[in-house]
Backbone as ProteinMPNN parsed JSONL, in Angstrom:
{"seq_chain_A": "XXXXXXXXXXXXXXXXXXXXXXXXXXXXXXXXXXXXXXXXXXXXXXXXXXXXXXXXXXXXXXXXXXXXXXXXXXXXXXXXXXXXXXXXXXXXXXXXXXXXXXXXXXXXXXXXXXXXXXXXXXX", "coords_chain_A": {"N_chain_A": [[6.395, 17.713, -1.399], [6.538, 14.707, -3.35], [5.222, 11.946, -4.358], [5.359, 8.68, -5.931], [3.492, 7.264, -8.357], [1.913, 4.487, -9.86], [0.105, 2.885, -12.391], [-1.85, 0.394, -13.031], [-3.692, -1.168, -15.53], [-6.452, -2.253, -17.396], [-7.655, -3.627, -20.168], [-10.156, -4.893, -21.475], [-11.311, -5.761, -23.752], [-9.689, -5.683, -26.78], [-10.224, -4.4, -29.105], [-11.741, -1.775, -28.903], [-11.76, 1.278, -27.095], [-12.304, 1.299, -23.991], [-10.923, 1.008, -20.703], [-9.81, -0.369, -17.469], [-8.363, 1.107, -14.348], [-6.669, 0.912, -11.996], [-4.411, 2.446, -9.072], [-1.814, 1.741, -7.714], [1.047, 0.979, -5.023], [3.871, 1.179, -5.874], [6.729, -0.328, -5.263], [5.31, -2.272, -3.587], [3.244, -3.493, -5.435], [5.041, -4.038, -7.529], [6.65, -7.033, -5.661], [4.452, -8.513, -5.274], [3.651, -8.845, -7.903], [5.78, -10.744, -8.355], [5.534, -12.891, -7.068], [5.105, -12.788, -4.519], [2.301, -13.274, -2.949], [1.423, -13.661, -0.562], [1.114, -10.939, 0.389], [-0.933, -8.316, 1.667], [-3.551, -7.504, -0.147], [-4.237, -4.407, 0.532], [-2.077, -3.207, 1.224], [-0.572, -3.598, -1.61], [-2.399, -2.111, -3.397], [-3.832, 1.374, -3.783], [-6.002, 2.486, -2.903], [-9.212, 0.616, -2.831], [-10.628, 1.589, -5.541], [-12.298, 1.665, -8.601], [-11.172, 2.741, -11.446], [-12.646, 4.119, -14.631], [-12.061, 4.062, -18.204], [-13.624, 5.541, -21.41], [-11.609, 6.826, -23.4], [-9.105, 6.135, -23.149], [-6.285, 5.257, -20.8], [-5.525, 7.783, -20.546], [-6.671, 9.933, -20.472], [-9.866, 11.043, -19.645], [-10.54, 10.154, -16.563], [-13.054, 7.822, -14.841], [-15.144, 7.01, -11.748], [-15.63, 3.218, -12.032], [-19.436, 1.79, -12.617], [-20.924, -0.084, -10.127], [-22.661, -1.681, -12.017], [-21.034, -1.592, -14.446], [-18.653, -2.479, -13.389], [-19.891, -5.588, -13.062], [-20.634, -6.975, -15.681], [-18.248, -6.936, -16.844], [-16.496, -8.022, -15.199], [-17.789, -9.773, -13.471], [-18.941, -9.606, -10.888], [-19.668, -7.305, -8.441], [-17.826, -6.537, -6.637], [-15.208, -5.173, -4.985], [-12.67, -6.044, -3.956], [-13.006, -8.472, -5.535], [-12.674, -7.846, -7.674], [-10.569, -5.778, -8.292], [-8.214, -7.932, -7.894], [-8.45, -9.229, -10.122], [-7.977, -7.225, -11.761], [-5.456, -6.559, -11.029], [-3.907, -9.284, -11.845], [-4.461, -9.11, -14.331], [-3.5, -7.036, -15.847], [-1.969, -4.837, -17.29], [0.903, -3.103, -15.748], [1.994, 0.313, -15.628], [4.038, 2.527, -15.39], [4.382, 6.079, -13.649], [4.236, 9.521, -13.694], [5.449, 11.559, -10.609], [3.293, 12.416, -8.042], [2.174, 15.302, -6.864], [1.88, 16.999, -3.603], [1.732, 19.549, -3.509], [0.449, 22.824, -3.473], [-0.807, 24.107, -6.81], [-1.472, 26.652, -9.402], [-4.623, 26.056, -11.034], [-5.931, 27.609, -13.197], [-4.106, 29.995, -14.242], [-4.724, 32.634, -15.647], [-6.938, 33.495, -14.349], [-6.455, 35.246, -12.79], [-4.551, 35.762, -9.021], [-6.149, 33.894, -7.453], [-6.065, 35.229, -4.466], [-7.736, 36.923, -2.022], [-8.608, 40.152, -1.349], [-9.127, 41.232, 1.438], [-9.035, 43.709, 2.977], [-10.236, 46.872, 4.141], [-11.569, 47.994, 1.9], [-14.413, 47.413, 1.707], [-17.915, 47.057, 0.681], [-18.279, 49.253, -0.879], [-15.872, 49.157, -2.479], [-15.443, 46.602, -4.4]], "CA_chain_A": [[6.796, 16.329, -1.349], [6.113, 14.345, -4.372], [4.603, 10.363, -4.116], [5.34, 7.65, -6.921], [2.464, 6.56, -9.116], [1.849, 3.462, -10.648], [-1.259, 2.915, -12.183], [-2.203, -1.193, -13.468], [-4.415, -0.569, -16.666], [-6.565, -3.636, -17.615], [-8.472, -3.567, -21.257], [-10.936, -6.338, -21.813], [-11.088, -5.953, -25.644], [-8.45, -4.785, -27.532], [-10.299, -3.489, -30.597], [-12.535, -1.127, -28.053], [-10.529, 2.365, -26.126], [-12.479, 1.328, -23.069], [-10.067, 0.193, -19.869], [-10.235, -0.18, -16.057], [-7.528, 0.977, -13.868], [-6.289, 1.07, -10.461], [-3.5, 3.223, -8.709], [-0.955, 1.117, -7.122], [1.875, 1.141, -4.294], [4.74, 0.481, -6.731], [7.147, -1.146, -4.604], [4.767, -3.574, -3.073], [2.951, -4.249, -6.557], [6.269, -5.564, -8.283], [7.3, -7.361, -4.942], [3.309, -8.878, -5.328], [3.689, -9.676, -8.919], [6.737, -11.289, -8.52], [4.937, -14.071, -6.293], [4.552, -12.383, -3.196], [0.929, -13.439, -3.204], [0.65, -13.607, 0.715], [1.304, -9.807, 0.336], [-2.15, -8.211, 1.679], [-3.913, -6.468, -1.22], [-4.216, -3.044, 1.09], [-0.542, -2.843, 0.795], [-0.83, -3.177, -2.781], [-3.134, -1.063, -4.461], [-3.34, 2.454, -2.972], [-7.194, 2.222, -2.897], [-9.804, -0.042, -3.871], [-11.106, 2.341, -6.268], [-11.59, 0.744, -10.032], [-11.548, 3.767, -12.487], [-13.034, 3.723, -15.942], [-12.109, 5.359, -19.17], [-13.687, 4.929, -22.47], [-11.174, 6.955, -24.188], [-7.887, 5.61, -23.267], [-6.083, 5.934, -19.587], [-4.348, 9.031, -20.645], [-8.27, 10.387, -20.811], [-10.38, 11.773, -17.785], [-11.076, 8.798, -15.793], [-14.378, 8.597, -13.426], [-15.048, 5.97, -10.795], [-16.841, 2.476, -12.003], [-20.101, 1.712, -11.603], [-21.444, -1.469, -10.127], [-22.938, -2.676, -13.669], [-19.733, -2.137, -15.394], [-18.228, -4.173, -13.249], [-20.531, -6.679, -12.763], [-21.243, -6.954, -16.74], [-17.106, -7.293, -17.554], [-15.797, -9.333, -13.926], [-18.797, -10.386, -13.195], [-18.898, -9.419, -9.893], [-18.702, -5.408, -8.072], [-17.321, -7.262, -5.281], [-14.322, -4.497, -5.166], [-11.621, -6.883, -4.16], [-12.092, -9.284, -6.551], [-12.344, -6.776, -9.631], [-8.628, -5.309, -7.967], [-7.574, -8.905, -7.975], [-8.503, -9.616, -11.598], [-7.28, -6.516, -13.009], [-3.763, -6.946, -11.204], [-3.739, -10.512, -12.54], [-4.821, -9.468, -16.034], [-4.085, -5.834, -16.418], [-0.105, -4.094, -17.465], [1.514, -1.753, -14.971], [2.5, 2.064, -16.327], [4.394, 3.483, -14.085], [4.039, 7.724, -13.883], [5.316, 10.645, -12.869], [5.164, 11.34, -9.115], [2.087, 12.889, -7.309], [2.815, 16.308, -5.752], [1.236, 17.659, -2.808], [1.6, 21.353, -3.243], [-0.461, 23.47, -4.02], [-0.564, 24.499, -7.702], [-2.775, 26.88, -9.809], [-5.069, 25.381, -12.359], [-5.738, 28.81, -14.015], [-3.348, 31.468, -14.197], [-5.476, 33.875, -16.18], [-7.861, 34.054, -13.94], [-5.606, 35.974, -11.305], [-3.757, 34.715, -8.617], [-6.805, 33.434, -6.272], [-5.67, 35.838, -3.457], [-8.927, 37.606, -2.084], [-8.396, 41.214, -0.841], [-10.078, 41.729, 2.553], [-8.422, 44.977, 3.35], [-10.842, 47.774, 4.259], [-12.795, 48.766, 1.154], [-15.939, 47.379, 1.853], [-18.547, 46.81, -0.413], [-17.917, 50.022, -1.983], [-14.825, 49.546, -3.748], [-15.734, 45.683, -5.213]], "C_chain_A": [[6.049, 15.569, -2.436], [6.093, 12.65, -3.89], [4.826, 9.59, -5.205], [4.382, 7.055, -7.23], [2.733, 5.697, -9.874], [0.461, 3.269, -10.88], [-0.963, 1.229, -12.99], [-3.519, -0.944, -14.126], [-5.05, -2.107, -16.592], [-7.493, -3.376, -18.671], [-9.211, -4.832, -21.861], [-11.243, -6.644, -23.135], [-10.165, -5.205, -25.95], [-8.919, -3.863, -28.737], [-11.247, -1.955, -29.769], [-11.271, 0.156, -27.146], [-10.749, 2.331, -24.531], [-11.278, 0.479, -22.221], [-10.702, 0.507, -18.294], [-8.649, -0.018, -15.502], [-7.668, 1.456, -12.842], [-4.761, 1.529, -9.994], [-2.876, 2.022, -7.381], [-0.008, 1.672, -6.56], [2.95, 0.452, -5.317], [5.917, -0.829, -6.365], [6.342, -2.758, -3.823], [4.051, -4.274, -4.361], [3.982, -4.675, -7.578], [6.57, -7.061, -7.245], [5.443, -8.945, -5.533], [3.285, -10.044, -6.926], [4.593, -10.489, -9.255], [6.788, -13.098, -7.803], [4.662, -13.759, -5.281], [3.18, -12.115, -2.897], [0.514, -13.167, -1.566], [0.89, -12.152, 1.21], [-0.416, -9.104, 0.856], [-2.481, -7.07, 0.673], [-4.047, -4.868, -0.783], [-2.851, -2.692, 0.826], [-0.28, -2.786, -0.639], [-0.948, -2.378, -3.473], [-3.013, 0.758, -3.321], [-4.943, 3.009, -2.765], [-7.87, 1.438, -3.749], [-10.85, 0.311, -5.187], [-11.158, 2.14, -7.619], [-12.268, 2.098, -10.852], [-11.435, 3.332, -14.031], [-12.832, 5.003, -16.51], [-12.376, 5.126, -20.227], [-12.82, 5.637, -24.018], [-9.427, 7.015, -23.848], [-7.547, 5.952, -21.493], [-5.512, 7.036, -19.637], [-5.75, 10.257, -20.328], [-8.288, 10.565, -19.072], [-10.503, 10.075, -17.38], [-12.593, 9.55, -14.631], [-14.141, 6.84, -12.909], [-16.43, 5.04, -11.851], [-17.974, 2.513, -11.605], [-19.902, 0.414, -11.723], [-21.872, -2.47, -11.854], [-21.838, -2.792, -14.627], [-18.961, -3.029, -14.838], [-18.562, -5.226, -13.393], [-20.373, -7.304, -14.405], [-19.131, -7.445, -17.565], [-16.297, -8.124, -16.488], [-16.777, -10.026, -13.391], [-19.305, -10.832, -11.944], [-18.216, -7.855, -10.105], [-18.244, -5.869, -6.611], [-15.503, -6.628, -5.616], [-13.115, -5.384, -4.783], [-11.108, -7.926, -5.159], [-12.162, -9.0, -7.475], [-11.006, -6.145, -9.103], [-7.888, -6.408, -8.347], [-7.639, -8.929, -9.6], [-7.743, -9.054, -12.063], [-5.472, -6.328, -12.483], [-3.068, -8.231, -11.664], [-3.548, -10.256, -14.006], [-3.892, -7.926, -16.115], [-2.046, -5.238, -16.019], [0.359, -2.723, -16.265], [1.997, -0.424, -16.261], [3.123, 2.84, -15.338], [4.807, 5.149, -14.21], [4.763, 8.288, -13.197], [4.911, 11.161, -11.563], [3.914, 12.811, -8.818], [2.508, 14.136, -6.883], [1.725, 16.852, -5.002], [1.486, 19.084, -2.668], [0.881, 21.537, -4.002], [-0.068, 24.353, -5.24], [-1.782, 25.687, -8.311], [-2.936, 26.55, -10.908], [-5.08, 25.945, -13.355], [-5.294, 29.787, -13.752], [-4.113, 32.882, -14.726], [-6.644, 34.293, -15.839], [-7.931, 34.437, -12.503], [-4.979, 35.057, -10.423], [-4.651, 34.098, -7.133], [-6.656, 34.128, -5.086], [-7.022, 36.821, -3.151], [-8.389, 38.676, -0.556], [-9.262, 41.484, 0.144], [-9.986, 43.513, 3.885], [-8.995, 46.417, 2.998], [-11.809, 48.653, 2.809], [-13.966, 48.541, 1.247], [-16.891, 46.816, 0.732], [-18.803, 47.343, -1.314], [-16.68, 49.469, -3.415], [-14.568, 47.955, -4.938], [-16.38, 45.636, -6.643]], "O_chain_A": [[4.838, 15.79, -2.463], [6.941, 12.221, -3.108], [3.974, 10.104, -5.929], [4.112, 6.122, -6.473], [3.682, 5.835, -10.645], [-0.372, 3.393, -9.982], [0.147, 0.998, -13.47], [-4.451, -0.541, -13.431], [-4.495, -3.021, -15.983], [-8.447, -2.758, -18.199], [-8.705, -5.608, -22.671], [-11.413, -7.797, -23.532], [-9.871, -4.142, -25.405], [-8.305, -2.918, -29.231], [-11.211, -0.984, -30.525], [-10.166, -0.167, -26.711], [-9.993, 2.91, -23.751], [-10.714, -0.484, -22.74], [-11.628, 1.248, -17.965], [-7.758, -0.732, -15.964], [-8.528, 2.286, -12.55], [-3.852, 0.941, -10.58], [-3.494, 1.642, -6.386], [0.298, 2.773, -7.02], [2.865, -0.755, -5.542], [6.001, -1.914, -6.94], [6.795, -3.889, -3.65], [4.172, -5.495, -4.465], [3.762, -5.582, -8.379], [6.712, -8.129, -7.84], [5.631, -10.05, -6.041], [3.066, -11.245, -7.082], [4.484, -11.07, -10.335], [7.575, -14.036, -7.929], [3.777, -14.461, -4.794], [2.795, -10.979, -2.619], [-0.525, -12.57, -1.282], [0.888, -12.02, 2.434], [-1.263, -9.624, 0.129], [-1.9, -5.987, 0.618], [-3.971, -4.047, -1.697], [-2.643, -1.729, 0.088], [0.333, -1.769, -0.963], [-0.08, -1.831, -4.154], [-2.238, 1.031, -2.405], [-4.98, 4.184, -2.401], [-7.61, 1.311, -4.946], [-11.648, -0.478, -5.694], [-10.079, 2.389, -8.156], [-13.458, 2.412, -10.893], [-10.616, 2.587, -14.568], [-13.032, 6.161, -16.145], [-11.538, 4.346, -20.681], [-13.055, 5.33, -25.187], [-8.678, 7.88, -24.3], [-8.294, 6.707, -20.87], [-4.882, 7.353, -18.628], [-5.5, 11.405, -19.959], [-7.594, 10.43, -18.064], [-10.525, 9.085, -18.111], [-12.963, 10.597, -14.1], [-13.45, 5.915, -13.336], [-17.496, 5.485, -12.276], [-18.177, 3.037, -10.509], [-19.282, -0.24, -12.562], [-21.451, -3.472, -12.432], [-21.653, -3.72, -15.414], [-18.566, -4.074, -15.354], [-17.763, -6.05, -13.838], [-19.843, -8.412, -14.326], [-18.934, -8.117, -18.578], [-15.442, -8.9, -16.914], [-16.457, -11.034, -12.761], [-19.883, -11.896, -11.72], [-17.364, -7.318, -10.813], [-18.523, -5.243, -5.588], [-14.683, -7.292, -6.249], [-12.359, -5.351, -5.753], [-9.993, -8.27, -5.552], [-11.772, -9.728, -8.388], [-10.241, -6.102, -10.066], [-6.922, -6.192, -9.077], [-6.633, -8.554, -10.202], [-6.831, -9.559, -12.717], [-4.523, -6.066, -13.221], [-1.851, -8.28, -11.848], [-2.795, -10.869, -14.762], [-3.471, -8.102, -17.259], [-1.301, -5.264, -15.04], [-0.048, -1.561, -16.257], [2.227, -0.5, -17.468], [2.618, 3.692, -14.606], [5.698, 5.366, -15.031], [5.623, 7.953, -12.382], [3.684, 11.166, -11.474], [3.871, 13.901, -9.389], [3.601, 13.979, -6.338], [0.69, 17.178, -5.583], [1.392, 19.648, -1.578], [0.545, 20.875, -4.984], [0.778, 25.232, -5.073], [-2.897, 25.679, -7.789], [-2.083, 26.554, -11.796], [-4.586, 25.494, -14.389], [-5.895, 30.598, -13.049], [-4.008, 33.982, -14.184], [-7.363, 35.081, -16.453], [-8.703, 34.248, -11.563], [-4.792, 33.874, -10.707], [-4.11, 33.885, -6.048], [-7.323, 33.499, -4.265], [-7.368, 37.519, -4.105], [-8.023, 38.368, 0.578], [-10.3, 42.034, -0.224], [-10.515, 44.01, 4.879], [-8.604, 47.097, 2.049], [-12.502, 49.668, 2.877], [-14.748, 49.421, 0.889], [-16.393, 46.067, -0.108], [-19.293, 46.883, -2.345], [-16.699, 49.445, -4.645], [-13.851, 47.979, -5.938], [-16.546, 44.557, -7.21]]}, "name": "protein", "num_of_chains": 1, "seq": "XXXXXXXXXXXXXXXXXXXXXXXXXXXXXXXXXXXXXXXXXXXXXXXXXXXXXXXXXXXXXXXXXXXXXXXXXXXXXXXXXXXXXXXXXXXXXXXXXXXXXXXXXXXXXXXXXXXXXXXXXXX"}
């Protein structure tokens, strides 16, 4: 079963690759940005989780800390750095989430661990 991602990017300088983004409920964050302000931000976002990347969002992302927030919203007061950056910050909307189970590396077999009578001999 696959999930719809939206992520809401927000870049506080433009000449800089650093950004902050947050993973959004797509349907409720158009309905939200459209004026539906008395929308509750839990319905929104899809956690209040503000991820940082200093080499673009396409890049690894890791979780904020407190001082980066504090130091670019000026506040780590996690709601109202979500609020800002869905105020300030462009939707992208992605390709959907899947919950199955995939493998990361193929060439390093197929993860299946043989418990069928050899022992510690034949390892």
């Amino acid at each position: 079963m696959a999930r719809e991602l939206t992520k809401v990017v927000y870049k506080p300088d433009s000449q800089k690759s650093e950004e902050y983004i947050i993973i959004v409920n797509p349907a409720e964050y158009k309905k939200w940005s459209q004026g539906g302000i008395s929308i509750p931000l839990s319905e929104v976002v899809d956690s209040f989780q503000v991820f940082y990347s200093t080499s673009g969002n396409q890049g690894l992302l890791g979780q904020a800390s407190n001082q980066q927030l504090e130091n670019h919203f000026g506040t780590s007061k996690d709601v109202d750095v979500v609020e800002i950056i869905l105020k300030r910050g462009k939707d992208q909307p992605g390709d959907a989430i899947s919950t199955q189970t995939f493998m990361t590396n193929a060439t390093r077999g197929s993860g299946v661990i043989d418990s069928k009578g050899k022992g510690l001999t034949g390892i």
